[in-house]
N, C-alpha and C positions, 0 to 999 in steps of 0.2 A: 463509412456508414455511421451517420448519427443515432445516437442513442432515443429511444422509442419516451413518449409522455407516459409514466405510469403514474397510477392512482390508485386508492385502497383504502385499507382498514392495519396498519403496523399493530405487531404483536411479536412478545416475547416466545420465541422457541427453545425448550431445555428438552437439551437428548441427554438423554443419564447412560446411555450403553450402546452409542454407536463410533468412539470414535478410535476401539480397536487398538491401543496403545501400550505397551510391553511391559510396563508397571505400573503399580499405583503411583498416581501422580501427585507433587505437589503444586501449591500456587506458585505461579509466575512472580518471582522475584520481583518488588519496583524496582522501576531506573531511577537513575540520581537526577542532576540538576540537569543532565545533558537530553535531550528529546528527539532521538534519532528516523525514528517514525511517526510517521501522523497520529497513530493510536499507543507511541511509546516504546511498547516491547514488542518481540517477535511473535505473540501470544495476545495481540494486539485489545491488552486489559486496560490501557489508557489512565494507568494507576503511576504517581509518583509519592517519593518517601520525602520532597520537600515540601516542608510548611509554608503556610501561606500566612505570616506576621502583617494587624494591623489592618485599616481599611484600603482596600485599592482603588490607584489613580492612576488617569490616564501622564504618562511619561515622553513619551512622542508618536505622530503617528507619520502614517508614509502612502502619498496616495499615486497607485500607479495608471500606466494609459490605459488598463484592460480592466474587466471585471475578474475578481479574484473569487475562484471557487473551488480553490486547494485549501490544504491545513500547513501553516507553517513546521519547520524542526528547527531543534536549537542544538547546535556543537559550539561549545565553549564560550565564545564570546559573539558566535556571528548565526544571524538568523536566515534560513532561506526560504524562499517561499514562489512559486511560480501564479501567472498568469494566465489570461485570455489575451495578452498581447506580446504575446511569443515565447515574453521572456522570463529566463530563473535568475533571480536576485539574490543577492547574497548583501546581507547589512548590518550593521554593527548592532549588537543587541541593546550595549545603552545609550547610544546617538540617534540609532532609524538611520541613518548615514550611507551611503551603497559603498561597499569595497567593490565588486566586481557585479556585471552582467554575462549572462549569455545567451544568444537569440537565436532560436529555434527556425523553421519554416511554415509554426503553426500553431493553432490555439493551444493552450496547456489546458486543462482541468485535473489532469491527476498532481498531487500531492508529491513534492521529493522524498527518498527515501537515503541516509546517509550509513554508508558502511566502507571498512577499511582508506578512509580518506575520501571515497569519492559520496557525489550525488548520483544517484538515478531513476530516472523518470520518463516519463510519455507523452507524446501530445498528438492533438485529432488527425495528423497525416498519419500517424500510427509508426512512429518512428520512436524507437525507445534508446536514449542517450546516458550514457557513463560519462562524467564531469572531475575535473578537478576539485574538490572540495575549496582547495587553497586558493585558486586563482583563476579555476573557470574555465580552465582548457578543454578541449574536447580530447575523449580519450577513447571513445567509439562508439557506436552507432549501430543498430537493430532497427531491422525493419519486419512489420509484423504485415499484417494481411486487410487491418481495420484501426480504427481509433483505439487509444488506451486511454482510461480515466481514471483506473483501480492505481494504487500504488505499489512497489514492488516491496517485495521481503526475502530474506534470507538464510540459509542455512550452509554455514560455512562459507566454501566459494561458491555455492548454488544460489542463485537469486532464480525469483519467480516474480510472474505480474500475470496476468490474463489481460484480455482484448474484445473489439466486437468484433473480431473473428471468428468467437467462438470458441479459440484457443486457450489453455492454458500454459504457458513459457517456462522453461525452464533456459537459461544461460551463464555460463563462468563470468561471474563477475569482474574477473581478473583480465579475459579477453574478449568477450562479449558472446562469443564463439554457444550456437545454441546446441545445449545436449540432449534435450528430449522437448516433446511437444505433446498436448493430449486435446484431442478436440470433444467439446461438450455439442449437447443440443442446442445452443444459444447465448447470450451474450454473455460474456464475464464482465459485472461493472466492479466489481468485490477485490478488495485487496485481499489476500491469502494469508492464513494465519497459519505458522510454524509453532510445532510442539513437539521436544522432544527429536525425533527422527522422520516425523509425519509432515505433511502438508496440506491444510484443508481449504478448500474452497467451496462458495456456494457462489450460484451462476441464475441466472434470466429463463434456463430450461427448468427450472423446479428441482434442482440436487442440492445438497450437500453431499463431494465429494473427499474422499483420505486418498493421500498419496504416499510411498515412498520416496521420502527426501533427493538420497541417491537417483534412483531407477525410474522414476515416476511409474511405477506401476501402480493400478490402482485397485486400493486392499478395499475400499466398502463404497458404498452410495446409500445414500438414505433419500425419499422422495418428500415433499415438502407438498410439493401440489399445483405450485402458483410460482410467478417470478420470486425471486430474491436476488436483491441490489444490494443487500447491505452484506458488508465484512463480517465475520465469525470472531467470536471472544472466546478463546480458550481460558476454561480455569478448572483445575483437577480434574480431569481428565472430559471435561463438559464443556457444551460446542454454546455457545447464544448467540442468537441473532435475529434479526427480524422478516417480515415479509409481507409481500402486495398481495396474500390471497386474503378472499372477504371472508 
């Protein structure tokens, strides 16, 4: 199921006291030089502690067969980034250079996501793949119900993603093996932001939902009104994010 044309009026939302969390919170740590989610940390603040020395230039670039409508990650020296032409590339951060490929059965739009050595990610057959970081091997495979576009996050060996299923996933990263599942009123395009022991999503039915990490039970719901596409920014204990109602 392809995802709907939406349009609107985007606008900042701060919840000050819905996201139910077991103590006062601090901010979300920056990550270093390494860029393991498309928005950085699990708490998806898109905040790093490296400087930016000096004016910036273009260094090399890399044009592939597909339109690209993911956000790259960076682990150490190699950059990955997927397409609209099946495939997840993996390239040397200061060459643009390919070390490896791996090619899917289908369009990519979501975003890789890197944790304990591997990649993983989604694409429009709605098949959601675990990868070798190192060399691109396939190391297993989820199959969902709809397209994935959101990208996945983590808590411990608990990874998460939603779907246009309607679904929100829950899977051992370690074996792909699904542990719990929670279906919403409408599409998940949102990647899920982890805080803490919680799990929040906002979804296309109008919620922002809290999860338990473990259990996926779910401890609150706030109603919004209108879609929301866009991911949740966790900071002290405070959800942002945006949305299509006018």
């Amino acid at each position: 199921m392809k995802r709907p044309y939406l349009s609107g009026i985007f606008f900042l939302l701060l919840l000050l006291a819905t996201l139910v969390l077991p103590s006062p919170g601090q901010a979300q740590k920056p990550v270093t030089s390494d860029w393991p989610l498309c928005r950085g940390n699990q708490a998806l603040t898109g905040v790093t502690a490296v400087p930016i020395r000096g004016a910036l230039k273009l260094k090399w670039r890399f044009k592939a067969t597909g339109g690209i409508e993911s956000s790259p990650i960076i682990i150490g020296r190699t950059v990955y980034f997927t397409a609209r032409d099946s495939l997840l590339r993996a390239l040397d951060l200061r060459s643009g250079k390919t070390d490896w490929v791996y090619k899917t059965g289908d369009e990519i739009l979501s975003s890789p996501s890197f944790h304990e050595q591997k990649i993983f990610f989604g694409d429009e057959a709605g098949t959601f793949y675990a990868v070798s970081a190192e060399n691109g091997g396939e190391l297993w495979a989820f199959q969902a119900e709809a397209n994935i576009i959101g990208a996945a996050n983590f808590y411990k060996d608990y990874l998460y993603f939603g779907a246009y299923d309607n679904y929100l996933y829950c899977l051992s990263q370690k074996s792909g093996k699904l542990l719990w599942k929670f279906e919403t009123g409408g599409y998940i395009n949102s990647m899920p932001a982890v805080y803490k022991n919680r799990v929040v999503i906002t979804g296309c039915d109008g919620f922002m939902r809290i999860f338990a990490a473990r259990t996926g039970k779910e401890i609150s719901r706030f109603s919004i009104g209108g879609y929301v596409a866009a991911s949740p920014t966790i900071v002290r204990d405070k959800a942002y994010f945006g949305s299509m109602v006018d």
